[in-house]
N, C-alpha and C positions, 0 to 999 in steps of 0.2 A: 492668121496664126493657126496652122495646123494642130501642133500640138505636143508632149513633148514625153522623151521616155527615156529608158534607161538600160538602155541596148535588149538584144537578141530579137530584133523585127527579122522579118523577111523583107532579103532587101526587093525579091521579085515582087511580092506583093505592094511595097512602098513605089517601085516604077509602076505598076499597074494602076494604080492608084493616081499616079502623077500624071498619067494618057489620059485615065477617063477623068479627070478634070480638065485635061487639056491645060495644064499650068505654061508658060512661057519661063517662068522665072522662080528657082526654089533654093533659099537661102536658109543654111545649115548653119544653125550657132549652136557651139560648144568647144570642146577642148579635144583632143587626139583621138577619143574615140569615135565622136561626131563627126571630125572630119575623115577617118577613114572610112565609116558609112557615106559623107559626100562622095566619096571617091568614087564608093562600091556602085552607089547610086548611079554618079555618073559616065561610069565604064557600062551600065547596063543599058543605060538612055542611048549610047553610041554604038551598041551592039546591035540597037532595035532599030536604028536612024531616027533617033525622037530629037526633036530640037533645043529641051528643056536646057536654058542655062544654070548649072549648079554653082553656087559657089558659097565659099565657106566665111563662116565671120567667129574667130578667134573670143571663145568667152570662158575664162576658167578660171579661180578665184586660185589652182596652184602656180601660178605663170610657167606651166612648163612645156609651153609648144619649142620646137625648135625655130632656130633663127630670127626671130621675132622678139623686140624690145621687152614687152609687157602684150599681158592680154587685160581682154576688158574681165572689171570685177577684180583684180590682184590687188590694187590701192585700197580700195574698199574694207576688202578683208581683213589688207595691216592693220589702217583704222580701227576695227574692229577687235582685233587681236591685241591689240593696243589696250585696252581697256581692261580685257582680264587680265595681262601682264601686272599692268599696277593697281588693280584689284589683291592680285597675289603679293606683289612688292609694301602693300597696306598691311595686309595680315602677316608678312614675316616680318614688319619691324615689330609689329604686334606685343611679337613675343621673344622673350629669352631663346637665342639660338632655333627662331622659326625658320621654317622653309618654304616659298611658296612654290608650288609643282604647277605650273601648266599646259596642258594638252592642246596642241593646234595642229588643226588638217596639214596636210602634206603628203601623200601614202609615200613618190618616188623623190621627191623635189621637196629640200625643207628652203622654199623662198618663203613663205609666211613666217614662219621661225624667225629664219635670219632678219629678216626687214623690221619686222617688229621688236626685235630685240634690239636691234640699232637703235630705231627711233624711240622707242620708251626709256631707254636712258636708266634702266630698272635692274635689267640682267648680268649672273652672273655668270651661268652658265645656259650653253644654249646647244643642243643635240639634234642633230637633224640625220637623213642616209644616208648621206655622202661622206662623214666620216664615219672614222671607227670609235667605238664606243668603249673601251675595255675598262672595267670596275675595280680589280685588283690595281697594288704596288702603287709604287709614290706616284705612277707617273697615271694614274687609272682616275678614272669618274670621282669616285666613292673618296680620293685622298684630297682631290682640289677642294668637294665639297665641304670636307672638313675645315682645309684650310681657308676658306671663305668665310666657315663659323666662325672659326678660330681668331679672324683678325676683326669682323664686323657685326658676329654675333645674330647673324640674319641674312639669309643666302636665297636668288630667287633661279629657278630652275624652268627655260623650258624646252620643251620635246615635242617635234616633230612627230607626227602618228608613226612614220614609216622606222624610225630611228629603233637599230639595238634589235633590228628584226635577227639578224644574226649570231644574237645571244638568246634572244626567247626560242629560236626555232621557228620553221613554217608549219602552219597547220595544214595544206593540202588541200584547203577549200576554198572557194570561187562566189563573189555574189555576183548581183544580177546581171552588171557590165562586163564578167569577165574578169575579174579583175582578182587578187590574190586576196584573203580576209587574215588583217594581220592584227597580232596581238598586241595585246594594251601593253608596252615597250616602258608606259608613265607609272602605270599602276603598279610594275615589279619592280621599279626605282622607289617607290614610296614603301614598301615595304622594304627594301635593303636598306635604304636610311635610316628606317626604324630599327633592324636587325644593329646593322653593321655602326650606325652611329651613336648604340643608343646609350654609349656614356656620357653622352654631351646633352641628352634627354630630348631631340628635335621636336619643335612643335609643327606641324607639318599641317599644311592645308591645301589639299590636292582641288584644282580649278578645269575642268573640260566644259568649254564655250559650244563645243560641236556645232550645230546647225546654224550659232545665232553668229558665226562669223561669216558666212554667208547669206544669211537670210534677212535681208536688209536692204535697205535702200541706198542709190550710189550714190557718194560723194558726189562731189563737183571737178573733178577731175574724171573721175572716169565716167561721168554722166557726157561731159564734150569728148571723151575719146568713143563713147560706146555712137553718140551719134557722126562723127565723122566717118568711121568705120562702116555704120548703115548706108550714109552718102555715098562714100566709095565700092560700098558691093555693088548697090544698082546702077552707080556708075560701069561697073565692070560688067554687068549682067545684059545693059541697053549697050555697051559696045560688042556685045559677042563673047566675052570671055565664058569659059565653064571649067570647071575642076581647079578652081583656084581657089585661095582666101586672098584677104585684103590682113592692112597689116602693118606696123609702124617698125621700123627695119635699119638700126643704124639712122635713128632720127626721122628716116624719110617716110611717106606714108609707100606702099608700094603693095602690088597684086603676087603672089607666089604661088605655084604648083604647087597641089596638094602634097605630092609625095616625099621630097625630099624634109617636109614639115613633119610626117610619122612616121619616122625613120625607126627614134625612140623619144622617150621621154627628156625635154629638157632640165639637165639640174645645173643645182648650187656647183659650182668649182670652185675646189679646197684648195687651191694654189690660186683661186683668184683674187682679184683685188674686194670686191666687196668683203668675201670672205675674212680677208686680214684685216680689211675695216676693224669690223665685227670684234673679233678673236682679241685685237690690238685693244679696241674701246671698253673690252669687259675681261681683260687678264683673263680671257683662257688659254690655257695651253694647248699643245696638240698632243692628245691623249697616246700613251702608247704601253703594251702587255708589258706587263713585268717579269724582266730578262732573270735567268737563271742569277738565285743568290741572292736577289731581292727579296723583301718580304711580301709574302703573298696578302698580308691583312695592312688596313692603312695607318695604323699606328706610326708607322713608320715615316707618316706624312706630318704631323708629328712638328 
C-alpha cells in the first residue's frame, strides 16, 4: 500500500515514482477522481513505453461512478446512515411537533439519502441535488412540512449535503480535491423552520453523522464485494489489462475503460424508479415554485 491522498500530486512525479520502483502492477481505489488520476497515470506510463498495468477498483461510499451497479463502501454508509435517521425519528416523537433534521454526505449524488430513507422506514421528507427544492407556496418544502406536523405531530427531515445548493448560492471556493465547498443547505432549513414555523413552536434537533458514516468498518456485503473486486483487478492486471476498473455492471461482474466511467458524476434519476419508490413510501410530493397568485407564505398549506 502506497499510500493515500486527496488529490493535486503531480501526476509526472507519481510515474516517476512508479519506474524507480519498477512496479509491474498499480491498483488505484477510489471514486471519480481517483480514477481520473488512474487515467492520467496511465496515458503517461504509455507515453514513456512503461509496462505498468493500471487499473482502477471503484471505492466511494457516494455510489456515483457511472455505469456501474454500486461501488464498494455505498451499503456500508446506508447502514450507517441508517442509524442517525432513527436516532432523529427517536427525538421527534420526543416531542410536541419535533423535527428531526439530518445531514448526510452526497455533494452531487443524493444515493445515501435516498437508500437510507427507504430502508429506515422513518422519513418524511428527504432532499437530495437532483431535485429542486423550492420553500415558498403550498406546493414548496416549508408547506409539506407543516403538513406532516400537522397530521402526526413529528416530522423527520433528511438532506443530502449537495441539496438546495441553488437557493444558498455558490461560494466560489474549492478544497483540496478540487471540488466546489458548498454550504450547509441543513443548517438554513433549521432555521426557516424555526422562522417560518414557529406557530406550531417546532422542537427541532438537528443530527450531522459526517465522518462516522464512512469511517467504519464494512458490512458483510460489501466486505465480499470489496474482495471479489480485488480478485478481479489482478485478475485483469496478470492478463494484460491497463486503464481499466473492474466493476459489477448490470449484475455481471465486468472490466470497463476508464473513460467513458468520468464522464460526470453518476446521480439519483427523479423520473426513476427507485426515486418513486422513495417519494411513493414516504408521501412526498414533488415540490414545485409557487405560480403567480398563490400565496407566497405556507399558511396556505393550511
Amino acid at each position: 500500500i502506497l499510500g493515500s491522498s486527496r488529490g493535486g500530486s503531480d501526476v509526472a512525479e507519481i510515474v516517476d515514482a512508479v519506474q524507480e520502483m519498477d512496479l509491474d502492477f498499480l491498483f488505484v481505489i477510489g471514486g471519480n477522481g481517483s480514477h481520473a488520476g488512474a487515467l492520467a497515470i496511465d496515458r503517461l506510463l504509455r507515453t514513456r513505453d512503461y509496462k505498468t498495468a493500471v487499473v482502477g477498483i471503484p471505492k466511494t461510499i457516494d455510489n456515483d461512478i457511472l455505469l456501474l451497479d454500486r461501488t464498494f463502501g455505498f451499503q456500508t454508509a446506508v447502514d450507517e446512515a441508517i442509524k442517525a435517521i432513527r436516532s432523529a425519528a427517536i427525538e421527534a416523537r420526543s416531542a410536541r411537533n419535533g423535527i428531526g433534521l439530518v445531514r448526510l454526505m452526497g455533494r452531487q449524488s443524493g444515493f445515501i439519502a435516498t437508500h437510507a430513507a427507504l430502508a429506515s422506514g422513518e422519513v418524511d421528507v428527504c432532499l437530495i441535488p437532483e431535485i429542486d427544492t423550492p420553500l415558498d407556496g403550498p406546493g414548496g418544502v416549508i408547506a409539506h412540512v407543516r403538513r406532516v406536523l400537522t397530521k402526526k405531530e413529528h416530522c423527520v427531515v433528511v438532506v443530502a449535503e449537495g441539496a438546495g445548493q441553488d437557493i444558498l448560492g455558490a461560494l466560489g471556493e474549492t478544497d483540496a480535491s478540487g471540488n466546489p465547498v458548498l454550504q450547509n443547505f441543513a443548517k438554513f432549513l433549521r432555521e426557516e423552520f424555526k422562522s417560518r414555523l414557529g406557530d406550531l413552536d417546532p422542537d427541532i434537533k438537528y443530527i450531522d453523522p459526517t465522518y462516522m458514516v464512512r469511517a467504519r468498518q464494512t458490512n458483510a456485503s460489501d466486505a465480499i464485494y470489496c474482495s471479489i473486486l480485488g480478485q478481479n483487478a489482478v485478475h485483469a492486471a496478470f492478463a494484460g489489462l491497463t486503464g481499466v476498473t473492474v466493476g459489477l455492471c448490470n449484475g455481471h461482474y465486468v472490466y470497463l475503460p476508464v473513460p467513458p466511467l468520468i464522464k460526470r458524476a453518476r446521480e439519483v434519476d427523479p423520473n426513476g424508479r427507485m426515486w418513486e419508490r422513495l417519494r411513493l413510501a414516504i408521501n412526498q410530493p414533488v415540490y414545485r415554485e409557487a405560480k403567480a397568485g398563490e400565496e407566497a407564505g405556507e399558511t396556505s398549506a393550511r
